[in-house]
C-alpha positions as CSV (number, residue, x, y, z in Angstrom):
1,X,94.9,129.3,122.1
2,X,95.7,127.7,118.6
3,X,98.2,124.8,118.7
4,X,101.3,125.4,116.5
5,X,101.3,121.7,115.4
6,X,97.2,122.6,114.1
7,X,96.9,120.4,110.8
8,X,96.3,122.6,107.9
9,X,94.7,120.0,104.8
10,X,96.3,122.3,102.3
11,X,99.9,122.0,103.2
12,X,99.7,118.0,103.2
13,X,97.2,117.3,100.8
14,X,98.3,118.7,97.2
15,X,102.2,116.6,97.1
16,X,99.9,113.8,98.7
17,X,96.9,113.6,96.0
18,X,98.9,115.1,93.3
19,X,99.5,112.2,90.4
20,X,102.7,111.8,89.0
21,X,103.2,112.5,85.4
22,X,104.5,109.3,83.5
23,X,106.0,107.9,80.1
24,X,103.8,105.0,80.0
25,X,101.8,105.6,76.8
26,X,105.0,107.2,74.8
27,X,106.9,104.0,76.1
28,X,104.1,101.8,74.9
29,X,103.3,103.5,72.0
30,X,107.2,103.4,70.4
31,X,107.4,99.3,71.2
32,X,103.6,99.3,69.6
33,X,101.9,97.6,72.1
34,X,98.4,98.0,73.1
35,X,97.0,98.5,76.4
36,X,96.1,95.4,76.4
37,X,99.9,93.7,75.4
38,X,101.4,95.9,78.1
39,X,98.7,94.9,80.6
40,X,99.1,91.2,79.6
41,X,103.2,91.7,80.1
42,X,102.9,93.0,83.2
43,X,100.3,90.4,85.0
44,X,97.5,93.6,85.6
45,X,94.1,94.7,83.8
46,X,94.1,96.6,80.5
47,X,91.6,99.3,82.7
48,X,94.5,99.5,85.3
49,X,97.4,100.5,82.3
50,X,94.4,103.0,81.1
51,X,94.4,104.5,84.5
52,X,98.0,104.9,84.8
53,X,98.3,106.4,81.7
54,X,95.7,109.0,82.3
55,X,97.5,109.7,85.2
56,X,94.1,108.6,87.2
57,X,96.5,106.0,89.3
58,X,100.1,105.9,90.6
59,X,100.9,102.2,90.4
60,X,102.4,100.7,93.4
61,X,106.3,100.7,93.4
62,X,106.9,96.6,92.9
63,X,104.1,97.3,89.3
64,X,106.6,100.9,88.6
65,X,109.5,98.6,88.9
66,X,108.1,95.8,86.6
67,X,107.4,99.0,84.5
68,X,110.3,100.3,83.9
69,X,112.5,97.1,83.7
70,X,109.8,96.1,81.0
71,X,111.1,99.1,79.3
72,X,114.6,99.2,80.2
73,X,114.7,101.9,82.0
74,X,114.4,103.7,85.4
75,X,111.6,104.5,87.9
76,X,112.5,107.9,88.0
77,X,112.5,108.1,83.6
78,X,109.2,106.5,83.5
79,X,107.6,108.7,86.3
80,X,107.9,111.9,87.1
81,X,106.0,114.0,90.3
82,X,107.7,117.4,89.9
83,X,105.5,120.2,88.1
């Protein structure tokens, strides 16, 4: 007999895995910063702004919050996890 609570990988993993999208690099890009000023501004590595902006790394929500106050704006401007 198959259990109704049965865990099914597909239903859980793709909101769980899936990478936000993000403003990052525009944001960046308009105050003409590098990766490494923004990285330097916000006390991480260059290679860890690189990852964000590629999307290859969801930063932890006290680094999105130094984000977006950095730019003056909102969590929810800067990154985005709807399709």
């Amino acid at each position: 007999m198959e259990s109704v609570f049965a865990w099914q990988p597909s239903a859980i993993a793709d909101p769980i895995t899936r990478s936000m999208k993000n403003q990052v690099r525009n944001q960046r890009v308009e105050r003409g910063w590098s990766q490494a000023d923004l990285a330097a501004r916000l006390g991480v590595s260059r290679q860890t702004v690189n990852s964000i902006e590629t999307g290859k790394y969801d930063p932890s929500l006290p680094l999105a919050l130094a984000i977006a106050r950095l730019f003056k704006s909102s969590v929810e401007r800067i990154f985005d996890d709807r399709d």
